[in-house]
KEKE-3310 file (N, C-alpha, C; in steps of 0.2 Angstrom, whole numbers, plus 5000, padded with zeros to 4 digits):
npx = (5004:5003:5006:5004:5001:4989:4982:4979:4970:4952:4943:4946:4949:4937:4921:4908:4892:4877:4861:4855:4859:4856:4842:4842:4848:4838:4825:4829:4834:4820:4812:4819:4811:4799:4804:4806:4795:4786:4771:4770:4761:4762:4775:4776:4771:4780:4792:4808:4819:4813:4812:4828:4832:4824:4829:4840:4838:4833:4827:4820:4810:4806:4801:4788:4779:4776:4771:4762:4753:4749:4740:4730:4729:4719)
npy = (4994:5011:5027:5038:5053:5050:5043:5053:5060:5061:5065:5061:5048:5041:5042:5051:5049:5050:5056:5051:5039:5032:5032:5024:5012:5010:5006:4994:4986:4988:4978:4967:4963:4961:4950:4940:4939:4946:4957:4969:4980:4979:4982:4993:5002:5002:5007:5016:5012:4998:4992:4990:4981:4971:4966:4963:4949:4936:4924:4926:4932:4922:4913:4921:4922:4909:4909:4916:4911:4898:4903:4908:4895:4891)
npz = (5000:4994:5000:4995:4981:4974:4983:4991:4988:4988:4978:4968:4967:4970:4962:4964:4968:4959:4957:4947:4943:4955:4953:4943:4950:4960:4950:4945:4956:4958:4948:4949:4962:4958:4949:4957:4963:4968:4964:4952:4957:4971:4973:4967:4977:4985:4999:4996:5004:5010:4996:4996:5006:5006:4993:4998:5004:4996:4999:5010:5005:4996:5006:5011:5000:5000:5012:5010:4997:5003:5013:5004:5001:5009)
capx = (5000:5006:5004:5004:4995:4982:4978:4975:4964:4947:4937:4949:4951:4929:4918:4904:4885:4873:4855:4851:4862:4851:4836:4844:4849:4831:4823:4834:4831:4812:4812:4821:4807:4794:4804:4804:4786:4781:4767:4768:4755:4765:4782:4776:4770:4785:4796:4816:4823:4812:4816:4834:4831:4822:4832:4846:4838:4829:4828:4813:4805:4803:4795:4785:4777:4776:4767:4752:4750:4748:4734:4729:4726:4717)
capy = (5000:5018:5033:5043:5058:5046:5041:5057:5066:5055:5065:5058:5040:5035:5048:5054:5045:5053:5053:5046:5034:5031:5031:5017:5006:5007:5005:4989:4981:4985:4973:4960:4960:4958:4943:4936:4935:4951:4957:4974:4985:4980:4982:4999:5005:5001:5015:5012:5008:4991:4988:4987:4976:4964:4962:4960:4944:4934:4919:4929:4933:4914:4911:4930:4921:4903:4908:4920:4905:4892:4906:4908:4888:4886)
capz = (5000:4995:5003:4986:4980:4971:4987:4995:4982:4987:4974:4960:4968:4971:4960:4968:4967:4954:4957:4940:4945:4962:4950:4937:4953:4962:4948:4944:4961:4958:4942:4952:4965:4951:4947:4960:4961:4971:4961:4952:4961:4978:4973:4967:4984:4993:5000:4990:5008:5011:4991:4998:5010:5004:4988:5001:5004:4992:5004:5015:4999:4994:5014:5011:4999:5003:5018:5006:4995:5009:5016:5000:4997:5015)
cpx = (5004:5002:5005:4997:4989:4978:4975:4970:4958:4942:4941:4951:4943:4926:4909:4897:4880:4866:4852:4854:4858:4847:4837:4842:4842:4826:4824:4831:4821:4809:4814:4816:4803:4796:4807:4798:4782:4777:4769:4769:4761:4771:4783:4777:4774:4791:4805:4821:4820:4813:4822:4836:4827:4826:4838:4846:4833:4825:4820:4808:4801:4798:4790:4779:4774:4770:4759:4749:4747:4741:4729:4722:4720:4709)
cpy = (5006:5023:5041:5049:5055:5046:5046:5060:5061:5057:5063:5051:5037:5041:5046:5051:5052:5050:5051:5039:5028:5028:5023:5011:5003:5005:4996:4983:4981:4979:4967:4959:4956:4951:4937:4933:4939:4953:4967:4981:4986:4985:4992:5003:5006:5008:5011:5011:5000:4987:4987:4981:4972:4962:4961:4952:4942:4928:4924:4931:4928:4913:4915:4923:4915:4904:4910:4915:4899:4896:4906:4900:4884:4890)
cpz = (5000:5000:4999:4985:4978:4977:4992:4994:4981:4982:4969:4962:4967:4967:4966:4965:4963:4957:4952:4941:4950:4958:4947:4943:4957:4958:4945:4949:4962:4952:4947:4956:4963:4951:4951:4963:4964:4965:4959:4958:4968:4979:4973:4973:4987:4994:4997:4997:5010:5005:4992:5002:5009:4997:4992:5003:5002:4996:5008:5009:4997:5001:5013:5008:4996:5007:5015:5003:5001:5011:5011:4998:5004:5013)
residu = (UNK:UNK:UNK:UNK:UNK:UNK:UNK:UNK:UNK:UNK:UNK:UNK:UNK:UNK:UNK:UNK:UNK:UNK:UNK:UNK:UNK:UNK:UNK:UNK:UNK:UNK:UNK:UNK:UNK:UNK:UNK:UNK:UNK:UNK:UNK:UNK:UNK:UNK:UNK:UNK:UNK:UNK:UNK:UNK:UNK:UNK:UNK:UNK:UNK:UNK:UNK:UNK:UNK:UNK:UNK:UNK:UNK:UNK:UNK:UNK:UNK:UNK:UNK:UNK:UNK:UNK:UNK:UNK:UNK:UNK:UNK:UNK:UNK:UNK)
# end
């Protein structure tokens, strides 16, 4: 590891986050919930911090909706 000018200039090492960029990536994991089987309509409603956390785990999403079927079939 250096201790070089690259490494001190942190806006010329990691550039800086765009909100179009935010926009692309939410939009992105809201397609993934889609395919994993959330429904549209829901996916919509949802606020872009519980889209993050639920695509952080796909695993709770297969149970989520495991369980609605199951209520669904009684």
């Amino acid at each position: 590891m250096g201790t070089g000018r690259t490494l001190r200039k942190e806006s010329h090492v990691r550039p800086c986050k765009t909100e179009a960029g935010k926009h692309r990536r939410t939009a992105a994991q809201r397609r993934r919930l889609v395919k994993f089987g959330l429904s549209e309509d829901e996916v919509k409603v949802m606020e872009a911090e519980a889209v993050r956390v639920l695509v952080q785990r796909p695993a709770t999403i297969k149970k989520m909706l495991a369980k609605r079927a199951e209520a669904a079939a009684k």
